[in-house]
C-alpha positions in Angstrom: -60.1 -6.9 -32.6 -59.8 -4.1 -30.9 -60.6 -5.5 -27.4 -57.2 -6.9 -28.8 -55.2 -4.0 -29.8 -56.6 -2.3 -26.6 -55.0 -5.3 -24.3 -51.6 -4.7 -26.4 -51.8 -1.2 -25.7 -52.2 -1.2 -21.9 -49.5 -4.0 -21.9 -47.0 -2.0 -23.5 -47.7 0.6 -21.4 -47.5 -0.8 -18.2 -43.8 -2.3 -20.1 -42.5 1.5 -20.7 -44.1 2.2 -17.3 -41.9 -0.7 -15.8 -38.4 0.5 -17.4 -39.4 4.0 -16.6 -37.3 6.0 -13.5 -39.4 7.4 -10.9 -38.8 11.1 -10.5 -40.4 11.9 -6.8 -37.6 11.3 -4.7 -38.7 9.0 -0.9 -37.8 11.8 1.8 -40.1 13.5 4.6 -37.1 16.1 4.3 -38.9 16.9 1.0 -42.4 18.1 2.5 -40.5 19.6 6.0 -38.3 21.4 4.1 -34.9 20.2 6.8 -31.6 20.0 5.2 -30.3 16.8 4.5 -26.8 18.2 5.6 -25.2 20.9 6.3 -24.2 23.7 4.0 -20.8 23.0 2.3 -21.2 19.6 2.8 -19.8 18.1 -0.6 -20.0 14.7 0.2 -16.4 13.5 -0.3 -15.5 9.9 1.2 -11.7 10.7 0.6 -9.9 13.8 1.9 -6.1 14.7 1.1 -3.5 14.2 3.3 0.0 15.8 3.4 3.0 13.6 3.7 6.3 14.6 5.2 8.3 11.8 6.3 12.0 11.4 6.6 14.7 8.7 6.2 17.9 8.6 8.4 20.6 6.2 9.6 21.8 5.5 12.7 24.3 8.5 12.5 21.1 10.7 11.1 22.4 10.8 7.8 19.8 11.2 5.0 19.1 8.1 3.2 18.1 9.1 -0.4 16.9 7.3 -2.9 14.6 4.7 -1.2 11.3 3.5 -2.7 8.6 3.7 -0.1 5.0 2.0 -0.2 2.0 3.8 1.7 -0.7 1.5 2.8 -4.0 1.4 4.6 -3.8 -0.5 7.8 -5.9 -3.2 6.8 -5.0 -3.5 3.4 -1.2 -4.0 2.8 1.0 -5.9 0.3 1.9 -5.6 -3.1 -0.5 -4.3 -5.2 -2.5 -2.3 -2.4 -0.5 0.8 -1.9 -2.1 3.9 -1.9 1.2 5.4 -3.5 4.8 5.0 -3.6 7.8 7.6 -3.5 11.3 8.2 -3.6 13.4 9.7 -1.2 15.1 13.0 -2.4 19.2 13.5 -1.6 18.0 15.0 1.9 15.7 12.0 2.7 12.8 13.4 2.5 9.3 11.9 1.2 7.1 15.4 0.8 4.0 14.4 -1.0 0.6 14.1 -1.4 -2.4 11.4 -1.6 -5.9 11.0 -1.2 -7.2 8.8 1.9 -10.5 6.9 2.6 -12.1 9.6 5.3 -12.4 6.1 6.9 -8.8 6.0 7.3 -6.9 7.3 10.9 -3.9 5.7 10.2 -1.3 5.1 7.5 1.5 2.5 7.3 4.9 3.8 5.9 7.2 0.6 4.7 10.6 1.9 3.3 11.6 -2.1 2.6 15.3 -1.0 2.8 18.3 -2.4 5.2 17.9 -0.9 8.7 14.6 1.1 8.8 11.6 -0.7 9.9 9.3 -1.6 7.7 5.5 -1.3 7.9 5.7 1.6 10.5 2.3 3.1 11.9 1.9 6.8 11.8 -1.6 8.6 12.5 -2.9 11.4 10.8 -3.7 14.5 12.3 -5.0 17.5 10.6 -4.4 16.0 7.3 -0.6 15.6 7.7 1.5 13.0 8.7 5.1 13.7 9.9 7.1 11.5 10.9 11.3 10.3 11.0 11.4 6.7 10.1 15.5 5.9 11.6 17.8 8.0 12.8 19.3 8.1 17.1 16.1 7.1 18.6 14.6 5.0 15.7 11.8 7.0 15.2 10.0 10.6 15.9 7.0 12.4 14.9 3.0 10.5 14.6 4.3 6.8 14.8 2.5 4.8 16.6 4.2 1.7 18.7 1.8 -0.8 18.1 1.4 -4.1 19.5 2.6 -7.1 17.2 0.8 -9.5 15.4 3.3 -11.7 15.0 2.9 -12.5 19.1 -1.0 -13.6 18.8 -2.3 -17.3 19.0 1.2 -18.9 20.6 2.0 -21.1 22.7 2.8 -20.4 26.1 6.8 -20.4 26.2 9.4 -21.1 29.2 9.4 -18.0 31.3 11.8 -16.6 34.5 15.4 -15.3 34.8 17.9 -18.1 33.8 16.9 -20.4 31.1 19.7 -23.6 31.4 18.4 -27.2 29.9 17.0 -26.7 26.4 14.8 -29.1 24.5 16.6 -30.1 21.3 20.2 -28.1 21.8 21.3 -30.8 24.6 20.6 -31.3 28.2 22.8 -28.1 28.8 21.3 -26.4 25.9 21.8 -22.9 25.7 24.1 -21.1 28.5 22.7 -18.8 31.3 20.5 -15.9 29.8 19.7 -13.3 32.2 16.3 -11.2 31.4 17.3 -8.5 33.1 20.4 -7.6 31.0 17.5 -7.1 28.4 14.6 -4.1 28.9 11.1 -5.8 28.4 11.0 -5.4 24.6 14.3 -7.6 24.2 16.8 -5.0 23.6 20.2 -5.3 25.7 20.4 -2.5 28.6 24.5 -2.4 28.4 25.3 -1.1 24.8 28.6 -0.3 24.0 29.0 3.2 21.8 27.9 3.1 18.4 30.7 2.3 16.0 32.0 5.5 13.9 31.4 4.9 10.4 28.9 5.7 7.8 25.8 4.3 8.3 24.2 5.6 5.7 26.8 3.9 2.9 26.7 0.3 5.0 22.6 0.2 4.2 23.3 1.3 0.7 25.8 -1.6 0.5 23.9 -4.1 2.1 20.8 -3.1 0.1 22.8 -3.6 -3.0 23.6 -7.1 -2.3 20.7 -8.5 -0.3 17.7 -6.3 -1.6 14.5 -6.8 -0.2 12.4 -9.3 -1.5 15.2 -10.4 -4.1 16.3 -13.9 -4.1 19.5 -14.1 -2.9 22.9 -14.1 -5.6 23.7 -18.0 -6.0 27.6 -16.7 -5.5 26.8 -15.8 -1.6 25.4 -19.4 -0.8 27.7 -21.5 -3.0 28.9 -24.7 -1.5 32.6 -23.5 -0.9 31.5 -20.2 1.0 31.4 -20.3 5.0 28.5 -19.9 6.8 30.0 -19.7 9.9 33.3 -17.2 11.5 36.6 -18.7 12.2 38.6 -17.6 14.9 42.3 -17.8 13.7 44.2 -16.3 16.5 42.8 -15.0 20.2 40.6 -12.4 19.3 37.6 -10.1 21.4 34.1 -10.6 19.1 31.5 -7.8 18.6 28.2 -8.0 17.1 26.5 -5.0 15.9 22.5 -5.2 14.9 21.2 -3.6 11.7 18.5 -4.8 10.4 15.4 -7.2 10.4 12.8 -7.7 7.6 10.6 -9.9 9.3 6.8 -9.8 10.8 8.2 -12.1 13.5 10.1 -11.8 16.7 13.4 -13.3 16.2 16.0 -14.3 18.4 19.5 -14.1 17.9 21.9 -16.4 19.7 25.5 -17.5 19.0 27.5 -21.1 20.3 30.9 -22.3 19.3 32.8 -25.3 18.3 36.2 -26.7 16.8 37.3 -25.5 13.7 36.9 -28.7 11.4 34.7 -30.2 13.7 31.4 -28.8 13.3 28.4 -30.3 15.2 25.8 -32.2 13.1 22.9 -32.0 14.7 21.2 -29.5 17.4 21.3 -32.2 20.4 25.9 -31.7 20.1 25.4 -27.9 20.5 25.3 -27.4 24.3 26.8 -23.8 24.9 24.3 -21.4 22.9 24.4 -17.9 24.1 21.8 -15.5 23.3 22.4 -12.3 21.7 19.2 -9.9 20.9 16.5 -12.1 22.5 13.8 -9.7 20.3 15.7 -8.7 16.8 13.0 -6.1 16.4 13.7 -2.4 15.2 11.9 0.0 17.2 8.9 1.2 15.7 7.9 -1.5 12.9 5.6 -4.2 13.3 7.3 -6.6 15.4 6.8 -4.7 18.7 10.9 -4.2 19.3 13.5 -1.6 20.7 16.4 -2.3 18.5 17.9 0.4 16.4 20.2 -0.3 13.8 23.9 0.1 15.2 23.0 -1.8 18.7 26.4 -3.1 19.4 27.3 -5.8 22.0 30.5 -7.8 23.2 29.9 -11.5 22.7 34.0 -12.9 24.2 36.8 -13.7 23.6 38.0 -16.4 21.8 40.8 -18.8 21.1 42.7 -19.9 17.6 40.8 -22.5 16.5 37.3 -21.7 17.9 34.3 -21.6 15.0 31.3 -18.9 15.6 28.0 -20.4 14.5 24.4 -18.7 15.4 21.1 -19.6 15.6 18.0 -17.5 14.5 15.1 -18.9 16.7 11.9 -18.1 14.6 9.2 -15.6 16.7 10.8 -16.9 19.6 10.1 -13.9 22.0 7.5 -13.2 24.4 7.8 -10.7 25.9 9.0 -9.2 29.2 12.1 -11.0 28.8 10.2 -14.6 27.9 11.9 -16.7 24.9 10.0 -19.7 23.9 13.3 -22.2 23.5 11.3 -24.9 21.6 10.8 -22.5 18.6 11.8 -23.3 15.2 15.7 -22.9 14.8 17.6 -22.6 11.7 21.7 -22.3 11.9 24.0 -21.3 10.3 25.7 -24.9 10.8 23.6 -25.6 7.7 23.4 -29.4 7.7 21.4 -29.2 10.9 18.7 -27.0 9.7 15.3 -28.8 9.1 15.0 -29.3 5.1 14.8 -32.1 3.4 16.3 -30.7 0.4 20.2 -30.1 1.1 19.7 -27.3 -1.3 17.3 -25.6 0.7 19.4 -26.5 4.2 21.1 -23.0 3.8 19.9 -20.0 5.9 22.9 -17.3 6.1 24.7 -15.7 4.0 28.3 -14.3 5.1 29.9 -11.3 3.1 33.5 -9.5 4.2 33.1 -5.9 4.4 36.7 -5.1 3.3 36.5 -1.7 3.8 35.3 -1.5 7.1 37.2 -4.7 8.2 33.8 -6.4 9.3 31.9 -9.8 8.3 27.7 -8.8 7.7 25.7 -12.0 8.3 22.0 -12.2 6.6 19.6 -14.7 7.9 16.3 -16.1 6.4 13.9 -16.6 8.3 11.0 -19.3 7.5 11.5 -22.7 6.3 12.9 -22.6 2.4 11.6 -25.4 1.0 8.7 -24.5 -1.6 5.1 -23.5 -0.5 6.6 -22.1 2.9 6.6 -18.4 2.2 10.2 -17.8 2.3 11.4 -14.8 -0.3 14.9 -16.0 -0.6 16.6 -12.8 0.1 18.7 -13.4 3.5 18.0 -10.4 5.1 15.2 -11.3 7.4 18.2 -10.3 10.1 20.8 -8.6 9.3 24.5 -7.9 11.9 28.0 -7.9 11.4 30.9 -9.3 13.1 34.0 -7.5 13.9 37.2 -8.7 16.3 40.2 -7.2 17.8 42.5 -7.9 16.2 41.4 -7.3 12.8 42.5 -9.8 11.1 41.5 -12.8 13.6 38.4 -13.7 11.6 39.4 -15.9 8.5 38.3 -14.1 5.4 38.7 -16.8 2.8 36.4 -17.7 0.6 34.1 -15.0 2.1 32.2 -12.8 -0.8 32.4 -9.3 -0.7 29.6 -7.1 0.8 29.1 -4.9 -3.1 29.4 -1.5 -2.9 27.2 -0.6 -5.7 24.6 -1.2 -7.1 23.5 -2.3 -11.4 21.3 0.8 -12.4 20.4 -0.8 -16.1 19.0 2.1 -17.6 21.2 5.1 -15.5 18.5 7.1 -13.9 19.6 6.8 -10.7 17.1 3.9 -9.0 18.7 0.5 -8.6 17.3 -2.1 -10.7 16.1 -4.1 -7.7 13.4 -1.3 -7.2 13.2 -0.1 -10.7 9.7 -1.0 -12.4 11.3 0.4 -15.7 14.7 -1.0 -15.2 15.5 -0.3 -19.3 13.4 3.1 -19.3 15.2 6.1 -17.9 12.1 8.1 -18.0 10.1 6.3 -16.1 11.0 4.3 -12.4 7.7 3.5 -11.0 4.3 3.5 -10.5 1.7 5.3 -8.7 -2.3 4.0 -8.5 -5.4 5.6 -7.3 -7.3 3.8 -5.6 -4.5 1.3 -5.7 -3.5 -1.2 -8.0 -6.3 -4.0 -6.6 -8.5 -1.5 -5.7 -11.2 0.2 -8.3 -13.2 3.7 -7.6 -16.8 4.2 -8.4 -18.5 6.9 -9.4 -22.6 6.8 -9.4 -24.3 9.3 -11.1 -28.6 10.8 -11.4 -29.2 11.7 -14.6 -32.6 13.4 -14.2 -30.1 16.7 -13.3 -31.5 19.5 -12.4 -34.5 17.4 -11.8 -33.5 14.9 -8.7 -34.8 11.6 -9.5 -35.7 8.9 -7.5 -32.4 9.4 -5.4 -31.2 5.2 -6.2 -28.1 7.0 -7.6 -27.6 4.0 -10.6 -28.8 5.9 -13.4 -25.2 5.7 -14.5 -22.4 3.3 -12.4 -18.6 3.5 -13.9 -15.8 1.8 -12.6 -12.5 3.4 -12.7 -8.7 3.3 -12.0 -5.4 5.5 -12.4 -2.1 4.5 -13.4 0.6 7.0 -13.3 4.3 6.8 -14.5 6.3 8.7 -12.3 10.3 9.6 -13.1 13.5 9.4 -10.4 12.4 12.7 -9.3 9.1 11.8 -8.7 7.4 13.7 -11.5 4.2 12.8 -14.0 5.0 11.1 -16.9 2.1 9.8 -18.3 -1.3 8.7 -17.1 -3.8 5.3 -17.6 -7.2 5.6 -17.0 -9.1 2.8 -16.9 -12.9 2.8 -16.7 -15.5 -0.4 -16.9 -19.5 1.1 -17.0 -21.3 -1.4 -14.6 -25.0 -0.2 -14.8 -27.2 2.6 -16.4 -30.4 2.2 -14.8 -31.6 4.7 -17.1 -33.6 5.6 -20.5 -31.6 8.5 -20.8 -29.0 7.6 -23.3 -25.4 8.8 -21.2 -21.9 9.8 -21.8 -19.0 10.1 -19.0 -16.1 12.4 -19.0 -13.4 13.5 -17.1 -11.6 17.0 -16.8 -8.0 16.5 -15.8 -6.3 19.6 -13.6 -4.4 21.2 -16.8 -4.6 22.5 -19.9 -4.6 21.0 -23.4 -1.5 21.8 -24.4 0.1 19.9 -21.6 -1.0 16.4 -23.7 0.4 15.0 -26.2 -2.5 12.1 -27.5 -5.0 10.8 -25.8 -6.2 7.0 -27.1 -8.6 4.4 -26.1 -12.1 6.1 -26.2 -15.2 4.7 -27.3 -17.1 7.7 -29.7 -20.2 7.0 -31.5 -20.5 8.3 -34.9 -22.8 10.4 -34.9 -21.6 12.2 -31.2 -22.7 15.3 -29.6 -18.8 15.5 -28.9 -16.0 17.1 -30.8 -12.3 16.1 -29.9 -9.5 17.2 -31.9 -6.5 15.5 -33.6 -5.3 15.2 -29.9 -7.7 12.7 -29.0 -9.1 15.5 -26.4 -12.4 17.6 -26.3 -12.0 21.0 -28.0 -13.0 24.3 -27.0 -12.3 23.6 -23.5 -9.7 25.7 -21.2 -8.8 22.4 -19.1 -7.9 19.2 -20.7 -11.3 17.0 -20.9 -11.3 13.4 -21.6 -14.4 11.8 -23.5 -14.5 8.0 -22.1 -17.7 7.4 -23.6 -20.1 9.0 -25.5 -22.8 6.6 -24.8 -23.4 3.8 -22.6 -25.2 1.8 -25.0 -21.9 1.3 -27.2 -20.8 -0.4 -24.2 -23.8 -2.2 -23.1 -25.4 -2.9 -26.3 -27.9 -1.0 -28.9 -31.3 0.1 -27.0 -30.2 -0.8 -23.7 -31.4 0.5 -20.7 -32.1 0.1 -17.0 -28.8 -2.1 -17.3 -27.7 -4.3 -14.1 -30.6 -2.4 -12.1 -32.8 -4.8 -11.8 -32.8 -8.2 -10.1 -33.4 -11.1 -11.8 -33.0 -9.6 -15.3 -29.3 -11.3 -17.1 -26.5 -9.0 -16.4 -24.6 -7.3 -19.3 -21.0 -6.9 -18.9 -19.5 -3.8 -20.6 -16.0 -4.1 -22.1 -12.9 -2.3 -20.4 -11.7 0.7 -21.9 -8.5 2.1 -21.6 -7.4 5.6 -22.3 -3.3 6.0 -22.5 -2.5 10.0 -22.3 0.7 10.9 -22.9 1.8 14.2 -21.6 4.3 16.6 -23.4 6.4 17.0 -20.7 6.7 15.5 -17.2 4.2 17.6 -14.6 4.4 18.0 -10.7 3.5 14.7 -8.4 0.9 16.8 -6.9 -1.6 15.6 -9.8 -1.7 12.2 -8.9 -3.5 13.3 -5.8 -6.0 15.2 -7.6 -7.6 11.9 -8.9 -10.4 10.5 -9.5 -9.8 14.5 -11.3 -13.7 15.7 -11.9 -15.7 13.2 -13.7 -18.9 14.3 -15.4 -22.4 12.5 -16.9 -23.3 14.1 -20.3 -27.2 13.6 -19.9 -29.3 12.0 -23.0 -26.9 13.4 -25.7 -27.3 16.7 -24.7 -23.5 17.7 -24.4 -24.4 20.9 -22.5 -26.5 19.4 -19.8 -23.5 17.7 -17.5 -24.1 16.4 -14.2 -20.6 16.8 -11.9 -19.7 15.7 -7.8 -20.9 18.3 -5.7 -19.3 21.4 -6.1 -17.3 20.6 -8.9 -17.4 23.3 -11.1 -19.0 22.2 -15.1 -16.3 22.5 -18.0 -16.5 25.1 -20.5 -19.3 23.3 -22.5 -22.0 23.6 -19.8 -24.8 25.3 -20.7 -25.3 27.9 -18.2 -29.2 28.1 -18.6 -29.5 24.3 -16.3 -28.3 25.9 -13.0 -31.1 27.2 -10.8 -33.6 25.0 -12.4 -35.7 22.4 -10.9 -34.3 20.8 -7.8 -30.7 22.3 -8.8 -29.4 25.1 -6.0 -26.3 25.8 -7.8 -24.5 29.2 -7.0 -22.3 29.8 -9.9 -20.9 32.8 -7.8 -19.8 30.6 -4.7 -18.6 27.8 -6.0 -21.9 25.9 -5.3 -23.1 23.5 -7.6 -25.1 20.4 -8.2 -26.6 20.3 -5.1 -30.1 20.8 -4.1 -31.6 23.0 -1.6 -32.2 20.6 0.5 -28.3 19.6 0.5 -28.7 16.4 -1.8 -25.9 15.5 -4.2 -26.8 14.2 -7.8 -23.4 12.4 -8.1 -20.9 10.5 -5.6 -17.8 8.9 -5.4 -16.7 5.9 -3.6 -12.6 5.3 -2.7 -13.7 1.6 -3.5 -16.4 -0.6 -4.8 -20.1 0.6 -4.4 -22.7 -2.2 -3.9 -25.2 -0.1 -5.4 -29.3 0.0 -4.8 -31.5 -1.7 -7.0 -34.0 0.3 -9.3 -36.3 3.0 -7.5 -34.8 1.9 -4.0 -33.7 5.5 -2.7 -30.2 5.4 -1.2 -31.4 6.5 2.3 -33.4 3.4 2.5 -30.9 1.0 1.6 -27.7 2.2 3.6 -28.7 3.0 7.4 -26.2 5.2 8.4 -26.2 7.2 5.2 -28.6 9.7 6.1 -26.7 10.1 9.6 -23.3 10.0 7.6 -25.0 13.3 5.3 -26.3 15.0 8.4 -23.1 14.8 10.5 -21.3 16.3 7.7 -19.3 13.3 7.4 -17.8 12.8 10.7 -19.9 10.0 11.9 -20.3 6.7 9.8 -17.9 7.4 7.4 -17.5 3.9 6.4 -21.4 4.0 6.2 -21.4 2.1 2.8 -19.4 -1.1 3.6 -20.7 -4.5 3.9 -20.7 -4.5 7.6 -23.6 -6.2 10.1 -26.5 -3.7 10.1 -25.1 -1.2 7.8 -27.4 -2.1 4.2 -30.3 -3.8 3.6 -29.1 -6.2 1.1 -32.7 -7.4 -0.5 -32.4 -4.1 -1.7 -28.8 -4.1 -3.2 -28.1 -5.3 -6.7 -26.2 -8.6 -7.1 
């Protein structure tokens, strides 16, 4: 019997042994004393860039009021923008965000008629200036980079005169001259830019053909033209303004009978082109237009009908058009669908007030599962003829001149997120709405553990309602616990950058019974100076009653927490500038002992700390400096990642399982900064939890 209970007790003991954390941290720095990195190294992976970027038309008027998207170069589309903001009355974006140190360049996208969209600009000392439109299309950091839309073609027709084209007739399109082009496509004879305001024709054309909006069913109705008629000897100009495309387009124009319009491509035998490379200058599509490019196209008799053609990434390059591209007219019963629905690819609307006709072109294929958005602005020009009055108005739409504002805060409803909430216009994320931070936390603070940095894993992401004038609203915080490799029993928290009495209620947390923590009818943590959040009290509400070492251990089942979701409504609206402050300054309350909190490197503790932790153990904390949970030898005891952490496994020091960590640390961050993604060579992954 009690060989028995003896062979219970060693087997128990080797169990608590098994699910206990090792506490001598894997390091020869340890014994030699050397630093893992320099001193004031805080071990950020994001760093805070300044934003000044400006909006202007043609004529360098201001364009206010535009909704612009910030992305990541290799992450872009909705849901991944780092932030968002409106242009003030001067044009101006002036804001802040926080960046992956990874990250070099940004990509500005104003989606709005005549700017280019998903512009390049790099980053330099933490700022990025830049002037997205005005005379020269661009100024500041952008970067001209090479198009995407150009790779993996096939080889097109190339010389100086292009005469017998496949599919348009055996005379096809008319004699186009590369040289009256530079080697980007744009025409080398411009005429002077027409006098009007440039700034209220975008704000009209956005109105009716706003980007990524399917087109009004009244502008491709069955009785409205598609094409110009000519109804008495007139001159023809067309003036560029806009593409919304990845692609390349080219623009070309051919004529025909009024009444007799050709029905297929193989009648049209006299096309002319106009801009081989519809491409603004500095976005994506490698061009050198600039909204306001005017040209002379003719003169033409009574009776003549203007039809163009949009010939889909047809460019090259250095005067190159490939001719066998995909065409769609504006003769619409030639264009490739098999729905006649779909066979519709222009719009035409009269801008009475200038006397011109704007044409808007889609450009991909519109039948379903193609990729087209419907909103006819993938190129945009107008039309305008001497005299006046030669092209035939009737039946023509007018171009609007303003645009339906539901709720009357001043952003259009075609951008407004809160179209019915005049408090509210749109929203800003951090990381970004597809994207989730991580924060990984010791808990052995100020002792330093076995350096695995799981003890305690939470998932996290902001939402932030911002107004018109780009102010705070209110805030979301979501947070999902993924791991406590720990016996400790934890809590996490997060100080926001202001002071109580700037919330109104705070709901969502999850708050044992029993707690170590004290909020008041607020919803918020009392006795504290700043405003201090309470997530969770304990993990093990989340994970489950006498939980621990939680989704640290391969080949144990994996335990999924639930999401929690904190709203905070603020009393009043507060500066944007707090939106860059996230992820704020999160905090681990270690084994229900609400004084002992465990913060990123020198983040300073809220009120509650107790002061008697710092300087103990491995803890180097000077209160005085603004050091603080760090060790001696430069180690952190919390981090957080601007993205998903594939964390280590249980007792697997984080210097053994990333390579270029330790390299990362020394550096001081300016090698390997990207040191913990999935790339070839970077982590051991049998030492990775999955």
């Amino acid at each position: 019997m009690k060989r028995n209970l003896l062979l219970i007790f060693l087997a128990g003991t080797i169990l608590i042994s098994a699910c206990k954390k090792e506490l001598t941290p894997k390091s020869d720095n340890t014994m030699s004393g050397i630093k893992d990195a320099p001193d004031g190294f805080d071990y950020k992976m994001t760093r805070q860039v300044d934003l000044n970027v400006r909006l202007l038309s043609r004529t360098d008027e201001p364009i206010a009021g535009v909704l612009v998207s910030i992305y990541a170069p290799n992450a872009i589309g909705k849901g991944k923008e780092l932030t968002k903001v409106l242009s003030d009355k001067n044009g101006y974006l002036k804001t802040k965000l926080n960046v992956s140190t990874s990250v070099e360049n940004l990509i500005i996208d104003p989606s709005f008629i005549g700017l280019a969209s998903n512009v390049t600009a790099f980053i330099k000392n933490n700022e990025l200036t830049a002037v997205i439109g005005g005379q020269n299309g661009f100024s500041g950091n952008v970067v001209l980079t090479k198009s995407k839309a150009t790779s993996n073609r096939t080889s097109a027709i190339s010389g100086y005169k292009y005469n017998a084209i496949s599919g348009l007739g055996q005379s096809g399109f008319s004699s186009y001259k590369s040289t009256e082009y530079d080697a980007l496509g744009r025409p080398v004879n411009l005429l002077p830019v027409d006098n009007i305001s440039f700034a209220s024709l975008m704000n009209h054309i956005a109105a009716s053909l706003p980007e990524g909006v399917h087109v009004k069913s009244k502008y491709i109705a069955t009785e409205v033209p598609t094409d110009l008629k000519i109804e008495q000897l007139a001159d023809v100009w067309i003036t560029f303004v806009h593409e919304g495309a990845d692609y390349r387009n080219t623009l070309a124009y051919y004529t025909y009978p009024t009444g007799n319009p050709p029905t297929n491509e193989n009648q049209i035998n006299n096309a002319n082109v106009i801009f081989p490379n519809c491409s603004l200058i500095g976005g994506n599509g490698e061009g050198n237009m600039i909204s306001g490019d005017k040209v002379k196209i003719g003169r033409f008799p009574a009776g003549t009908s203007i039809g163009f053609v949009l010939l889909q990434n047809a460019y090259q390059g250095n005067g190159s058009i490939n001719f066998e591209a995909t065409k769609f007219f504006s003769t619409e019963g030639i264009n490739p669908e098999s729905d006649p629905a779909k066979k519709r690819h222009n719009v035409v609307l009269h801008n009475v007030a200038q006397r011109t006709f704007l044409i808007g072109f889609d450009d991909i294929n519109r039948m379903p599962s193609q990729g087209s958005d419907q909103d006819f602005n993938d190129l945009v020009f107008y039309a305008q003829s001497n005299p006046v009055e030669a092209i035939s108005p009737v039946n023509i739409p007018a171009l609007e001149e303003s645009y339906v504002d539901g709720d009357g805060d001043g952003v259009p409803d075609a951008i407004d997120e809160y179209p019915t909430d005049a408090l509210r216009a749109y929203t800003r994320w951090y990381p970004s709405q597809s994207v989730w931070g991580t924060t990984a936390f010791e808990d052995n603070w100020p002792s330093e553990g076995d350096y695995d940095l799981n003890d305690l894993i939470v998932s996290y992401r902001y939402k932030f309602a911002m107004n018109s004038s780009n102010q705070l609203v209110d805030i979301t915080g979501e947070y999902k616990a993924l791991a406590a490799g720990a016996d400790f029993q934890n809590g996490f928290g997060v100080q926001l950058p202001f002071s109580p009495s700037q919330i109104q209620m705070v709901s969502g947390m999850s708050i044992s019974g029993n707690t170590v923590v004290m909020l008041d009818g607020k919803g918020i943590e009392r006795n504290q100076s700043r405003a201090v959040i309470i997530p969770f009290d304990n993990y093990r509400n989340l994970f489950g009653a006498g939980t621990n070492m939680v989704n640290t251990v391969s080949g144990l089942a994996k335990v999924v927490s639930p999401l929690l979701t904190l709203k905070i409504s603020l009393t009043a609206p507060l500066s944007e500038d707090y939106t860059a402050m996230a992820p704020f300054n999160p905090f681990l309350i270690s084994n229900l002992d609400r004084g002992r909190e465990v913060h990123l490197v020198n983040q300073a503790p809220t009120d509650l700390a107790a002061p008697k932790w710092f300087n103990t153990g491995a803890d180097n904390s000077n209160v005085s400096t603004g050091r603080y949970y760090i060790t001696s030898l430069n180690r952190p005891f919390a981090m957080d990642f601007f993205g998903p952490f594939n964390y280590p496994v249980e007792g697997s020091s984080i210097t053994n399982v990333y390579n270029h960590f330790a390299n990362w640390a020394l550096s001081g961050g300016s090698t390997y900064p990207d040191w913990y993604f999935d790339y070839s060579g970077y982590v051991n992954s049998g030492l990775v939890y999955k």
